[in-house]
Backbone atoms as SQL, in Angstrom:
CREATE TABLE atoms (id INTEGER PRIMARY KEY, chain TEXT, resi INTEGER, resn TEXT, atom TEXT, x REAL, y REAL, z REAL);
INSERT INTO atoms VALUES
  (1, 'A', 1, 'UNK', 'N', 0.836, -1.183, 0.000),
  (2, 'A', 1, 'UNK', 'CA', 0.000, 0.000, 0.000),
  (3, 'A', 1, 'UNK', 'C', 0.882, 1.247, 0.000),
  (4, 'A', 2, 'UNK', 'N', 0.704, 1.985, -0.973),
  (5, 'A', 2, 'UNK', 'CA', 1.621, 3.398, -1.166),
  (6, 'A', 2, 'UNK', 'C', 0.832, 4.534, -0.369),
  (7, 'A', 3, 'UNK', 'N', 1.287, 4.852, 0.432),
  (8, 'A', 3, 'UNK', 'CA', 0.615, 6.451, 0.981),
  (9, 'A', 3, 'UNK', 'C', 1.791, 7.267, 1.840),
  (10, 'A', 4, 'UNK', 'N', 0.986, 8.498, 1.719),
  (11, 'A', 4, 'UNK', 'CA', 1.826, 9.375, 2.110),
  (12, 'A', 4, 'UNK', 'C', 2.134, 9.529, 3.365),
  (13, 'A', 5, 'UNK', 'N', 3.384, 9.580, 4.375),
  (14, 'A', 5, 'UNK', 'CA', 3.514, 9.821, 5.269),
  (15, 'A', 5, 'UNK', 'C', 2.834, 10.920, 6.270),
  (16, 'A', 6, 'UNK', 'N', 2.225, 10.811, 7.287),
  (17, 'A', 6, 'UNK', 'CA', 2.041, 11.949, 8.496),
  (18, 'A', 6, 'UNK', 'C', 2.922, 12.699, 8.779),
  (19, 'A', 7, 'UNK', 'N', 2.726, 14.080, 9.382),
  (20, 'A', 7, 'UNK', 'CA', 3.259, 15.147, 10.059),
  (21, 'A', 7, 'UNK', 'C', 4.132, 14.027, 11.529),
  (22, 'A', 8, 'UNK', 'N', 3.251, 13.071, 11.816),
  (23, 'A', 8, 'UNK', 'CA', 3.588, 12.935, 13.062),
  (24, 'A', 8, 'UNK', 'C', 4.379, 11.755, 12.815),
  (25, 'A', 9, 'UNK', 'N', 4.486, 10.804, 11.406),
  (26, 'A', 9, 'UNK', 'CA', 5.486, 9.931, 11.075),
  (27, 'A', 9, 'UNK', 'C', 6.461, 10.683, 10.261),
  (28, 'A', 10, 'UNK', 'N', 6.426, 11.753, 9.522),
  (29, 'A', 10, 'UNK', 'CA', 7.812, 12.159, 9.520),
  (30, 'A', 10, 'UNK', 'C', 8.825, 12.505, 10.783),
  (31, 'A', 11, 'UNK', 'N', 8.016, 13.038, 11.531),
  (32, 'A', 11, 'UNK', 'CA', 8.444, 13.589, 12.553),
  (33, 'A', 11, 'UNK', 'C', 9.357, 12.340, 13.648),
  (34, 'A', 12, 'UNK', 'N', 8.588, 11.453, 13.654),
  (35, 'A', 12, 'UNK', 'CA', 9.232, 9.904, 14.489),
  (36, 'A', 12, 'UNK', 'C', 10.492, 9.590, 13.607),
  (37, 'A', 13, 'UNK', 'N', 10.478, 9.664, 12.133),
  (38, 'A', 13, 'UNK', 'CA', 11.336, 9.439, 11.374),
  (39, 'A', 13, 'UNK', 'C', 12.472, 10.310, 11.846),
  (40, 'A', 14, 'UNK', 'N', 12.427, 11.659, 11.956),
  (41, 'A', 14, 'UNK', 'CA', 13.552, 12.059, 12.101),
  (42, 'A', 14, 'UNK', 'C', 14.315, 11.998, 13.401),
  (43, 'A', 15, 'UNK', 'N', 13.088, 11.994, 14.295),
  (44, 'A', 15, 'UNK', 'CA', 13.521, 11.461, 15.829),
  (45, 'A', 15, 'UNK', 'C', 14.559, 10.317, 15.837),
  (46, 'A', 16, 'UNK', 'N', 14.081, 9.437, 15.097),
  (47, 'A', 16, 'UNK', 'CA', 15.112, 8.238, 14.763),
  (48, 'A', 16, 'UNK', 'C', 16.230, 8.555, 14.735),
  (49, 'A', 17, 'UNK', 'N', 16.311, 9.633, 13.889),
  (50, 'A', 17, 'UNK', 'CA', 18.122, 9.840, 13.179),
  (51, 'A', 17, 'UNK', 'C', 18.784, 10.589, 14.364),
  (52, 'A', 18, 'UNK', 'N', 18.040, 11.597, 14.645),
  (53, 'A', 18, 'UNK', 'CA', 18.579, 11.930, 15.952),
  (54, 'A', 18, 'UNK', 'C', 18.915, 11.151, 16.828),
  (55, 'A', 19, 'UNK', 'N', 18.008, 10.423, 17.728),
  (56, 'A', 19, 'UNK', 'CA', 18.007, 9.387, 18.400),
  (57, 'A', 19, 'UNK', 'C', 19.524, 8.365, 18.810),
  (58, 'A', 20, 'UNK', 'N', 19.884, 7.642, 17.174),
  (59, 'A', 20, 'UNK', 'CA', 20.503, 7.170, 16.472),
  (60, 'A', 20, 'UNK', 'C', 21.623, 7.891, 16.429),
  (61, 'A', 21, 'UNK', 'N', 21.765, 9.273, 16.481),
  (62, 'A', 21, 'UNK', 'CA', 23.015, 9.373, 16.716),
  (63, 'A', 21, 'UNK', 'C', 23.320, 9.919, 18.276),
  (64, 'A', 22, 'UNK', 'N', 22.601, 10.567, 18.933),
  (65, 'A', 22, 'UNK', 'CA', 22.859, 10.706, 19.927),
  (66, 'A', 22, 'UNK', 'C', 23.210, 9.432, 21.008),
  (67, 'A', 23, 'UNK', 'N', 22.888, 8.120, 20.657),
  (68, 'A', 23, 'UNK', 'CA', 23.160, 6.823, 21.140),
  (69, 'A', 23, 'UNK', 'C', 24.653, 6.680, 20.598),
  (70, 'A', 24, 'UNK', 'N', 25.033, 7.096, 19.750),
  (71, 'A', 24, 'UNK', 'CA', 26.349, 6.348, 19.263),
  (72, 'A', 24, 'UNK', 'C', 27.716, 7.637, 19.721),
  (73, 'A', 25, 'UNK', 'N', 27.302, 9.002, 20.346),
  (74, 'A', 25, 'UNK', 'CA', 27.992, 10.029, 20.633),
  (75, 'A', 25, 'UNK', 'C', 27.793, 9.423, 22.336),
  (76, 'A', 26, 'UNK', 'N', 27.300, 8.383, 22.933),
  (77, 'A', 26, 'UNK', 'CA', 27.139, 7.846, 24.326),
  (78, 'A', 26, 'UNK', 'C', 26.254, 8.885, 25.296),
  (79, 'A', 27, 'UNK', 'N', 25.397, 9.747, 24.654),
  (80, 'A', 27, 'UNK', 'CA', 24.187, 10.044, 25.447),
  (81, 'A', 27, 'UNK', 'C', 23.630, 9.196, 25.715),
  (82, 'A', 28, 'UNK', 'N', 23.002, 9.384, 27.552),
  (83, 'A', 28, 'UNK', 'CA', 21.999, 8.605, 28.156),
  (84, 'A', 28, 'UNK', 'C', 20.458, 10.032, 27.952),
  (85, 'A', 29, 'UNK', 'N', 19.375, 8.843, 27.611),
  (86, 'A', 29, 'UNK', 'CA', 18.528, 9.114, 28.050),
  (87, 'A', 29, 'UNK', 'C', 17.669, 9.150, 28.775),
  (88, 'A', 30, 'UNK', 'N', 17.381, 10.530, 29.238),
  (89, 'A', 30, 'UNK', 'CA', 16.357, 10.794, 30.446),
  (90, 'A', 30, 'UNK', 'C', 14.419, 10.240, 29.999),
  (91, 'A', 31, 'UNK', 'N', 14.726, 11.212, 29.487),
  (92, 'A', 31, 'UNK', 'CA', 13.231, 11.161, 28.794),
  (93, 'A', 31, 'UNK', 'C', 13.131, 11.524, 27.546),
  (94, 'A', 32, 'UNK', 'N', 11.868, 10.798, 26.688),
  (95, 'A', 32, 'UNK', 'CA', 12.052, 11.395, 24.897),
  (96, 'A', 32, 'UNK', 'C', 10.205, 11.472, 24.832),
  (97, 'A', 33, 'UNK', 'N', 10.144, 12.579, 24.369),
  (98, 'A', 33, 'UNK', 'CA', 8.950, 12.946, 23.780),
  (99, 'A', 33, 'UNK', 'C', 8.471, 13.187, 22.307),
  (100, 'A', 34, 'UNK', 'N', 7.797, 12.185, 21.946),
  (101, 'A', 34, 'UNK', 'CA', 7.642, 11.801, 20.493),
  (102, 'A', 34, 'UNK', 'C', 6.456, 12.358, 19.999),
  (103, 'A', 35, 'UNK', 'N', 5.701, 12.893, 20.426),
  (104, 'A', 35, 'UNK', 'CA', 4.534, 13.990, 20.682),
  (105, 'A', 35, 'UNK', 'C', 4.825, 15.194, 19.604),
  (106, 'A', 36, 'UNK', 'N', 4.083, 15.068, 18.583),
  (107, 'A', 36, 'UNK', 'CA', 4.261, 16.204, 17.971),
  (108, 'A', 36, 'UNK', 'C', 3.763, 17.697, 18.130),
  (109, 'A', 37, 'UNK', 'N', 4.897, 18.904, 18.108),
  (110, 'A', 37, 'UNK', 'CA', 4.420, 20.402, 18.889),
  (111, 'A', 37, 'UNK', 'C', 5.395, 20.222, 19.967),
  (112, 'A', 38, 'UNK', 'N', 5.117, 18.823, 20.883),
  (113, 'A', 38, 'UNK', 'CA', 5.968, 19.549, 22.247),
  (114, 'A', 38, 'UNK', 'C', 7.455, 18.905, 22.268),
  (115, 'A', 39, 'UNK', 'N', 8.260, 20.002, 23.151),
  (116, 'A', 39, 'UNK', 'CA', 9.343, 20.388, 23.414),
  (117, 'A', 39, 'UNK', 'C', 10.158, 19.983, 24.835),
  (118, 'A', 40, 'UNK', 'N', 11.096, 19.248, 25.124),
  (119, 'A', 40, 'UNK', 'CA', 12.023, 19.087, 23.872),
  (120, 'A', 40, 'UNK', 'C', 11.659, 17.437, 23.998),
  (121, 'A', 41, 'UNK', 'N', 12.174, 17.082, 22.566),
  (122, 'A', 41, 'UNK', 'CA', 11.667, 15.662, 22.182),
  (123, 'A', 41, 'UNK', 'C', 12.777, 14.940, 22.818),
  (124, 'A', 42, 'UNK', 'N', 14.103, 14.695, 23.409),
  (125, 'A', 42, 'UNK', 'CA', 14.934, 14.104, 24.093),
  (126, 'A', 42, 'UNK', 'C', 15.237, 15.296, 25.420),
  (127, 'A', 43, 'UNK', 'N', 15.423, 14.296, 26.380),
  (128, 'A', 43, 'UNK', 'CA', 16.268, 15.146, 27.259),
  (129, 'A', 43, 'UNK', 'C', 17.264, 13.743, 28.070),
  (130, 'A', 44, 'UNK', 'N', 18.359, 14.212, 27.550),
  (131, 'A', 44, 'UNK', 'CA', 19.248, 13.191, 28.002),
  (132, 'A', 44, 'UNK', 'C', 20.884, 14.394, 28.694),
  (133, 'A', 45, 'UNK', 'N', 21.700, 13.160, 28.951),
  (134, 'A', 45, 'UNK', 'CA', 22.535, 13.438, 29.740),
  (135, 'A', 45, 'UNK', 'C', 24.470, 12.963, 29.333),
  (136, 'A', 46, 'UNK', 'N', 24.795, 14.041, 29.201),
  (137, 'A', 46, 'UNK', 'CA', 26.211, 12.859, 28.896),
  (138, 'A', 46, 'UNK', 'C', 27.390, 12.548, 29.794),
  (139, 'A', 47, 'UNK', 'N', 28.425, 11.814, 29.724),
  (140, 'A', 47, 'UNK', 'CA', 28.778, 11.268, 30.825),
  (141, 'A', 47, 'UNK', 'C', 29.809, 11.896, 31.899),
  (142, 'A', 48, 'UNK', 'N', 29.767, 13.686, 32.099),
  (143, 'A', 48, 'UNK', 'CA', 29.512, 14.332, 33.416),
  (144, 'A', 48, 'UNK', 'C', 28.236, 14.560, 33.893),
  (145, 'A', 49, 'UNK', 'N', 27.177, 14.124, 33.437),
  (146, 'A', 49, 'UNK', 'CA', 25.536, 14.367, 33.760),
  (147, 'A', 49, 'UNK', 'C', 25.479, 15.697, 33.375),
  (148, 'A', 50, 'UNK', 'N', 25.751, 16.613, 32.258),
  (149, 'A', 50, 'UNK', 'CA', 25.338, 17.348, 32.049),
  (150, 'A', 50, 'UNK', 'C', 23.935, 17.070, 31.166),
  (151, 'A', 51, 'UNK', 'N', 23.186, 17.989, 31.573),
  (152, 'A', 51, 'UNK', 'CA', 21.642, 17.918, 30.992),
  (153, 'A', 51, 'UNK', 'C', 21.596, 18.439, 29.532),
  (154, 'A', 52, 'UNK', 'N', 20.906, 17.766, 28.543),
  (155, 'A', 52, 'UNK', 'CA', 20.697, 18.328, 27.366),
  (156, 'A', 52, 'UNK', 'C', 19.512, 18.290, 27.017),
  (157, 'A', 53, 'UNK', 'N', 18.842, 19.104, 26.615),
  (158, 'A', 53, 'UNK', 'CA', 17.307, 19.428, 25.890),
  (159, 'A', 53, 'UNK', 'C', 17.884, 19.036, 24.178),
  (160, 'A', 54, 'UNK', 'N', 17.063, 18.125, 23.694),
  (161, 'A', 54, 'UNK', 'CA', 17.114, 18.449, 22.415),
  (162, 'A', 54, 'UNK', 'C', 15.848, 18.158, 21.055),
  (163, 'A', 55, 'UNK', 'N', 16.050, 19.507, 20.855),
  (164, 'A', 55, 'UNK', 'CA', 14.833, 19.941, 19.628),
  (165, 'A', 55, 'UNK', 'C', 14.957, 19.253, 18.097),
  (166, 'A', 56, 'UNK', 'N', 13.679, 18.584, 18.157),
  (167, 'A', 56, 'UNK', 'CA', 14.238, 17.690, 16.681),
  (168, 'A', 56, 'UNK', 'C', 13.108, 18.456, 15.887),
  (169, 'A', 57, 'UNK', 'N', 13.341, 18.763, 14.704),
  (170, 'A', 57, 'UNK', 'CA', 12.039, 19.182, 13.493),
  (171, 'A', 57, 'UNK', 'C', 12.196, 18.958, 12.262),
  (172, 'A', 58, 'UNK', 'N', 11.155, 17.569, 12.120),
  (173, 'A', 58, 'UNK', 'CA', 11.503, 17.860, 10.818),
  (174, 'A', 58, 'UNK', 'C', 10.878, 18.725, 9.455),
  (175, 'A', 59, 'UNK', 'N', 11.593, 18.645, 8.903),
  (176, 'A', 59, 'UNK', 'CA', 11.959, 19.859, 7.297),
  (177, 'A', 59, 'UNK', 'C', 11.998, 19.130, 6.087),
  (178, 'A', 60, 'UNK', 'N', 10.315, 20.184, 5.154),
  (179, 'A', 60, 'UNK', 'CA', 10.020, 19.078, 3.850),
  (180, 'A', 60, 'UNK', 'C', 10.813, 20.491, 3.018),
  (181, 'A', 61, 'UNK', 'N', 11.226, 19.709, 1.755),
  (182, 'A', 61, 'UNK', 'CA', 11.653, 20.368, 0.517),
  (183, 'A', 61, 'UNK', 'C', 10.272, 21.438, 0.793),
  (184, 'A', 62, 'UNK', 'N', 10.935, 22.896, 0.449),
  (185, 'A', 62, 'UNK', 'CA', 11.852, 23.291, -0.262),
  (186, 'A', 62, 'UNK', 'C', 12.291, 24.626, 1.157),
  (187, 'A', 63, 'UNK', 'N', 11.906, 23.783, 2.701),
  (188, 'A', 63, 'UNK', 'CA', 12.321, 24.841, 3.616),
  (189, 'A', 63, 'UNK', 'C', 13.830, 24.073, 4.220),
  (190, 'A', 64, 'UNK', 'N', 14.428, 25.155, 4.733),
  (191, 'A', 64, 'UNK', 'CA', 15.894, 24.485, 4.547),
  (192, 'A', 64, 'UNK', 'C', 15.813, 24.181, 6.720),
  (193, 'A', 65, 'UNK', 'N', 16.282, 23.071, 6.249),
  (194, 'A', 65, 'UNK', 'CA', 16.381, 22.416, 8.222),
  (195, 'A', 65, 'UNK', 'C', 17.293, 22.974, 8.912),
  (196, 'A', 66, 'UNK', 'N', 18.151, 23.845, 8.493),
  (197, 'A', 66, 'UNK', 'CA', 18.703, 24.159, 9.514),
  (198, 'A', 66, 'UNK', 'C', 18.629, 25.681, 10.262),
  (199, 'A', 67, 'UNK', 'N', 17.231, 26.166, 9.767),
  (200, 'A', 67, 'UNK', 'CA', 16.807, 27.502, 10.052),
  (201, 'A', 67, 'UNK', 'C', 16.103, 26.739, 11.212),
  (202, 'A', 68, 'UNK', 'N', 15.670, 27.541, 12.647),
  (203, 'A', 68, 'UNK', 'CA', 14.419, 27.319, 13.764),
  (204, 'A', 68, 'UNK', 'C', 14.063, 28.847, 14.008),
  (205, 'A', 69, 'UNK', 'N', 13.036, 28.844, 14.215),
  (206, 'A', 69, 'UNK', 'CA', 12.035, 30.289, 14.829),
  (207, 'A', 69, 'UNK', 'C', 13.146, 30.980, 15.917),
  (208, 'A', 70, 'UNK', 'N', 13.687, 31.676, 15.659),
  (209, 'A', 70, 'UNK', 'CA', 14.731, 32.548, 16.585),
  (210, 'A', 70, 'UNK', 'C', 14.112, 32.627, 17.571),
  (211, 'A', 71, 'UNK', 'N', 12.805, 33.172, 17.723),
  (212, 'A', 71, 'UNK', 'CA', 12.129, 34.497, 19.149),
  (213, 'A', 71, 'UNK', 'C', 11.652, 33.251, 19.821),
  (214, 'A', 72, 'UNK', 'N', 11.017, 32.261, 18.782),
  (215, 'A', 72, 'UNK', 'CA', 10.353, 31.140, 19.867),
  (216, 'A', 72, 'UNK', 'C', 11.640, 30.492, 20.915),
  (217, 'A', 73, 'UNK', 'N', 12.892, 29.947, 19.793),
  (218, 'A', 73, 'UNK', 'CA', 14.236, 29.851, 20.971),
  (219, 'A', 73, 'UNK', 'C', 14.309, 30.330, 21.905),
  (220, 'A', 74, 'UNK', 'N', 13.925, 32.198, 21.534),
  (221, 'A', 74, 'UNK', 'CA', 14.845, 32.561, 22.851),
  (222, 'A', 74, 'UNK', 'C', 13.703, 32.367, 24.464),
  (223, 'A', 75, 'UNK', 'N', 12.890, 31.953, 24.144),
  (224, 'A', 75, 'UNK', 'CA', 12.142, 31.273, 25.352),
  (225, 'A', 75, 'UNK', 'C', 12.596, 30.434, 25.649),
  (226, 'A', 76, 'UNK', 'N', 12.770, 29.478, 24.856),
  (227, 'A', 76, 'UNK', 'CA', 13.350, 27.842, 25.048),
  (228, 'A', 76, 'UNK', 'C', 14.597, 28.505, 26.199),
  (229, 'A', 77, 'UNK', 'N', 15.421, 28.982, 25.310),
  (230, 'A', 77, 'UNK', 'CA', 16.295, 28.990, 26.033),
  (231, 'A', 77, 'UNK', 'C', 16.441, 29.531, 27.446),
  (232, 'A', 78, 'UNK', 'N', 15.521, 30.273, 27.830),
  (233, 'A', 78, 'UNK', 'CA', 15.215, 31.009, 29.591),
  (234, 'A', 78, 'UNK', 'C', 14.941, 29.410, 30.336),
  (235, 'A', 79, 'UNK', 'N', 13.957, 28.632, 29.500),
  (236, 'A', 79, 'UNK', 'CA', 14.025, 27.619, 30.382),
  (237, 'A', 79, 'UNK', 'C', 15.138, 26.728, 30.005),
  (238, 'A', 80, 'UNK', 'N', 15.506, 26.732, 29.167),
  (239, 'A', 80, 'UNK', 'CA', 17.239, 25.550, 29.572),
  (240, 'A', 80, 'UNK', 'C', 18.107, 26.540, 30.428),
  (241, 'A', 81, 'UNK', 'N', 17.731, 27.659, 30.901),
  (242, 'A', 81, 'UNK', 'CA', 18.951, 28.243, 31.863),
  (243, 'A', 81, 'UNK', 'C', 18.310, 27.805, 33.421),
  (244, 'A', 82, 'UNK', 'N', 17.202, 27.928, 33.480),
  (245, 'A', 82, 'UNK', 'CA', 16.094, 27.224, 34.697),
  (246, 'A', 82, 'UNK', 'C', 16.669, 26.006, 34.914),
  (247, 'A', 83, 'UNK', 'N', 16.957, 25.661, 34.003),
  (248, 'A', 83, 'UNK', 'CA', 16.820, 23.679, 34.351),
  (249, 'A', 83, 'UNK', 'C', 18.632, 23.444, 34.123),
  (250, 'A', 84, 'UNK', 'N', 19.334, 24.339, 33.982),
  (251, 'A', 84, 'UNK', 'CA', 20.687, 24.539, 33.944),
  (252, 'A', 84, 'UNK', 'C', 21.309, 23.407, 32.741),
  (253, 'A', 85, 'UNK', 'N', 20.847, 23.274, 31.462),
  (254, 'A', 85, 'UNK', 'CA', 20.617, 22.695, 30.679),
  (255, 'A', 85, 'UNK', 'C', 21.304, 22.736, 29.211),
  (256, 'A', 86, 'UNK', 'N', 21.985, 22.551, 28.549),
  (257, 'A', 86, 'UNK', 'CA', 22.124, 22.796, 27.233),
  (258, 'A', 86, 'UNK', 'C', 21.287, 22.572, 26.038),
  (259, 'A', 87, 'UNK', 'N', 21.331, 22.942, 24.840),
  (260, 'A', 87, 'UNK', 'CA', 20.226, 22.800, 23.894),
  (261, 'A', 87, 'UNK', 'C', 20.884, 22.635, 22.480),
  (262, 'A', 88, 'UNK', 'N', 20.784, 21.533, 22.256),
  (263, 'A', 88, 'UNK', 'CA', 21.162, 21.027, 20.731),
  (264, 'A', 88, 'UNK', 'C', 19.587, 21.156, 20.096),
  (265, 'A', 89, 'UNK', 'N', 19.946, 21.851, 18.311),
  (266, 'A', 89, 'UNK', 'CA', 18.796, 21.742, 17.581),
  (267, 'A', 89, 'UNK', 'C', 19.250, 21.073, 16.815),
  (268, 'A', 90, 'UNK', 'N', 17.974, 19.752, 15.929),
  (269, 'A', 90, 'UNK', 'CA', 18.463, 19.037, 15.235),
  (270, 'A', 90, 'UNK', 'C', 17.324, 18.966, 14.394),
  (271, 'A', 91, 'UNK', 'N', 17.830, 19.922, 13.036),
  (272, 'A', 91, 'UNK', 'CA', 16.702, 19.717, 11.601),
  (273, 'A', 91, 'UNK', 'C', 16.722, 19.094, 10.703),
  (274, 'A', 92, 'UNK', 'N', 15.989, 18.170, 10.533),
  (275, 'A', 92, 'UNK', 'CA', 15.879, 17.152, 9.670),
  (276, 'A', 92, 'UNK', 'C', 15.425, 17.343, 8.255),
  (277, 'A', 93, 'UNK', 'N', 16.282, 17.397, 7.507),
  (278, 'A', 93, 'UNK', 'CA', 15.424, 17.534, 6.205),
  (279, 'A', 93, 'UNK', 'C', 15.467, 15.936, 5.588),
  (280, 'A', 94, 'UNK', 'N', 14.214, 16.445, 4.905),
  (281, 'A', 94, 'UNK', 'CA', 13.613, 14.982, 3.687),
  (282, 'A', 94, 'UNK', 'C', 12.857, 15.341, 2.859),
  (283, 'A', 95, 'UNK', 'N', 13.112, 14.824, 1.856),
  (284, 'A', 95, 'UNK', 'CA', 12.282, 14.841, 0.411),
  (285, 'A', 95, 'UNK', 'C', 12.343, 13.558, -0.463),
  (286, 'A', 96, 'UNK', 'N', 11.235, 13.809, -1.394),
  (287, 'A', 96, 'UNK', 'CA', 11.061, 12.767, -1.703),
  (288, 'A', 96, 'UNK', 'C', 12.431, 12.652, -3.235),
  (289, 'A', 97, 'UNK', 'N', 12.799, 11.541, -3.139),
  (290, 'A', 97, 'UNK', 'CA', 14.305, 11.250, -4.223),
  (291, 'A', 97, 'UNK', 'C', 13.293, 11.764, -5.552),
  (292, 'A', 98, 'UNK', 'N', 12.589, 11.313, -5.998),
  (293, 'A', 98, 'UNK', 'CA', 12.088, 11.481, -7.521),
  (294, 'A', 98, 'UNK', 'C', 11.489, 13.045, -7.654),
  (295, 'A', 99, 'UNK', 'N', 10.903, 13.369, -7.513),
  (296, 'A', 99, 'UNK', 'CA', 9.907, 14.686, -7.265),
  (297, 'A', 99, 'UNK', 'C', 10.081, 15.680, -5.474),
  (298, 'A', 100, 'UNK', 'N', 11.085, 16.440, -5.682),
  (299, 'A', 100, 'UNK', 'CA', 11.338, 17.390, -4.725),
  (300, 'A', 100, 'UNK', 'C', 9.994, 17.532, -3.585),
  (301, 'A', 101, 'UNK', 'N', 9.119, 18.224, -5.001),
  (302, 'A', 101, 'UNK', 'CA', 7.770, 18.728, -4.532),
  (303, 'A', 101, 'UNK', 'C', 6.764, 17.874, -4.360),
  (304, 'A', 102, 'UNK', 'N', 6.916, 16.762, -3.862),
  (305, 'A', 102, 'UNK', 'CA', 6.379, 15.613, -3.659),
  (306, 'A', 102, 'UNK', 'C', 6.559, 15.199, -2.290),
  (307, 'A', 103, 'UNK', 'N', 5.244, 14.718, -1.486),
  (308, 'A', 103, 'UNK', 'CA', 5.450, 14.360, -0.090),
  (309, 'A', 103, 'UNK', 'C', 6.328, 12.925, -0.040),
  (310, 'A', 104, 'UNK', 'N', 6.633, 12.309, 1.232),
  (311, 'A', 104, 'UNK', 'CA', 7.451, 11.206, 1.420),
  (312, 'A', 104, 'UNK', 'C', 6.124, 10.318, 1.456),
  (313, 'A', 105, 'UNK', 'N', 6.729, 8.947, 0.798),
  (314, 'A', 105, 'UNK', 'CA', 5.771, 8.071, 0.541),
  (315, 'A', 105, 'UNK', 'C', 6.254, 6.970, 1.972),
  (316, 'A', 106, 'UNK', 'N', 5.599, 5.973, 2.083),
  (317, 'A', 106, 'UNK', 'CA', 5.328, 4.879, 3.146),
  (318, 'A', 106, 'UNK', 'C', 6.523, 3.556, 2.571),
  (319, 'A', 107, 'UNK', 'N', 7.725, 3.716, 3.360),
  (320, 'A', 107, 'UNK', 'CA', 8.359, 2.260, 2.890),
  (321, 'A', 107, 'UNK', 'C', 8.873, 2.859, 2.041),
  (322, 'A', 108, 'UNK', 'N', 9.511, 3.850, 1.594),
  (323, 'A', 108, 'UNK', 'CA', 9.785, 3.966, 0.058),
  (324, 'A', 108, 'UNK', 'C', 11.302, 5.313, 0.569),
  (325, 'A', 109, 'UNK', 'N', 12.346, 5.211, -0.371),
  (326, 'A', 109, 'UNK', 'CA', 13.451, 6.083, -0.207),
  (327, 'A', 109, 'UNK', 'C', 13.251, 7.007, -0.097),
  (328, 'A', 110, 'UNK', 'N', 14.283, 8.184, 0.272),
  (329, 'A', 110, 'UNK', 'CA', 14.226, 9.628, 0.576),
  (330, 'A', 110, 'UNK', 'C', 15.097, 10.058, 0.435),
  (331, 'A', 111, 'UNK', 'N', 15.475, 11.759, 0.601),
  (332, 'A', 111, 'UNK', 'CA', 16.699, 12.253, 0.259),
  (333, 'A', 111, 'UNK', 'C', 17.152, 12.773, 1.509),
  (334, 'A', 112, 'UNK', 'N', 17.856, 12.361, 2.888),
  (335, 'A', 112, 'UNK', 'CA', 17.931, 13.248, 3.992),
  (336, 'A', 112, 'UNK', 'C', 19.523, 14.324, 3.954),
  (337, 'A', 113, 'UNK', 'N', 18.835, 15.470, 4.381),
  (338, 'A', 113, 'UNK', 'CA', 19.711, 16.407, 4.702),
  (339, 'A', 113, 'UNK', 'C', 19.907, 16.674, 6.208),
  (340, 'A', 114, 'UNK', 'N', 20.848, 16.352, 7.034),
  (341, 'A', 114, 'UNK', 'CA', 21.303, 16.635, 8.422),
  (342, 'A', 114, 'UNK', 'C', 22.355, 16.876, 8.527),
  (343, 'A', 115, 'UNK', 'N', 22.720, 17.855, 9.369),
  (344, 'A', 115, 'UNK', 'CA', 24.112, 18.357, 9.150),
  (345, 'A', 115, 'UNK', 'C', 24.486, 17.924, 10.718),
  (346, 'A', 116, 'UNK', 'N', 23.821, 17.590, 11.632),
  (347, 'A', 116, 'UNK', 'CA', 24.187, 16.826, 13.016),
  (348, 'A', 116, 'UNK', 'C', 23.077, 17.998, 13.902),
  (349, 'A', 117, 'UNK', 'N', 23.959, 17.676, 15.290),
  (350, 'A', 117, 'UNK', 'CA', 23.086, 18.352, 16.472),
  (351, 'A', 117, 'UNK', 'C', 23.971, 19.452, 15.905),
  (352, 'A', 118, 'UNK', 'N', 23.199, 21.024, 16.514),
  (353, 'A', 118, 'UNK', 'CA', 23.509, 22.128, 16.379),
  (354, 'A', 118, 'UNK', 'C', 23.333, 22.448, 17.549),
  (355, 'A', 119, 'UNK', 'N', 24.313, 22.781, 17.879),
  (356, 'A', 119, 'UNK', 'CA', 24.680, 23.898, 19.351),
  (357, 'A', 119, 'UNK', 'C', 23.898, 25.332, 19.834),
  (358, 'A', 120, 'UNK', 'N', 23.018, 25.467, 20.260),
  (359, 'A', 120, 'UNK', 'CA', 22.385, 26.683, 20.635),
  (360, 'A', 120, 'UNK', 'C', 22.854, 27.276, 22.194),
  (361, 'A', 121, 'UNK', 'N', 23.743, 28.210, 21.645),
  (362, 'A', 121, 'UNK', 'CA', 23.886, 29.036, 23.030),
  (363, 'A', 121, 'UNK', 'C', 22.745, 29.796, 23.935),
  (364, 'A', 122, 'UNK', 'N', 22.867, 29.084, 25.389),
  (365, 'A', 122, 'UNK', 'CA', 21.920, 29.510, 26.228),
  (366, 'A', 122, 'UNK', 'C', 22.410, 30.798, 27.095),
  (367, 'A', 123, 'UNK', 'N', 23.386, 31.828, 26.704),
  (368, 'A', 123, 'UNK', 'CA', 23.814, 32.945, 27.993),
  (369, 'A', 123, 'UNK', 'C', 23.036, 33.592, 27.486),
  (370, 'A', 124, 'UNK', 'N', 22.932, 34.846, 28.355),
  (371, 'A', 124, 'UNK', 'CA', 21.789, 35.831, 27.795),
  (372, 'A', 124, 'UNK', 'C', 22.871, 36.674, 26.644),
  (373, 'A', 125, 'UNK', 'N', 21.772, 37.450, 25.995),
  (374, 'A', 125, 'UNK', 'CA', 22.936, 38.353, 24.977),
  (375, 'A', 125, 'UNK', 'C', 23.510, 39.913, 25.940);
């Protein structure tokens, strides 16, 4: 059966890759929220227990993944200074291999663009 992927299965999809690599960089995880909208979808720890929040979103052709809403951040970030926390963003891009402008199909290849976790500084400016 061919159909088009969900908002909320792309979204698990890219969680994956994240996921996937944050396991192989030896983050432990605290908690992961797979919930699409809420924030942050991992919160894990690495091995001084420093705390990490991290924001996964994914990104269809033709918006580029490694842009996030600046002003909405700079909230995020008041509460990763609360929770004494760091904040990796991680944008997932995907498209479909044949037709750009074409959603991702079910079972079927893709084109991913990730450039890794991205570092978001939490001091104030």
């Amino acid at each position: 059966m061919i159909r088009t992927l969900t908002k909320q299965e792309l979204h698990n999809l890219a969680m994956n890759i994240v996921g996937k690599e944050l396991e192989e960089k030896g983050f432990e995880f605290i908690a992961i929220n797979s919930t699409l909208g809420k924030h942050p979808q991992f919160v894990c720890i690495d091995k001084s227990n420093q705390r990490y929040f991290v924001l996964v979103k994914a990104i269809s052709y033709p918006d580029n993944p490694h842009n996030y809403d600046v002003i909405w951040m700079e909230a995020f970030k008041k509460h990763a200074r609360e929770q004494e926390a760091k904040i990796f963003f991680a944008g997932v891009g995907l498209q479909n291999p044949v037709d750009p402008g074409k959603p991702l199909l079910l079972n079927e290849e893709y084109i991913l663009e990730y450039a890794g976790l991205q570092v978001i500084e939490t001091h104030l400016n």
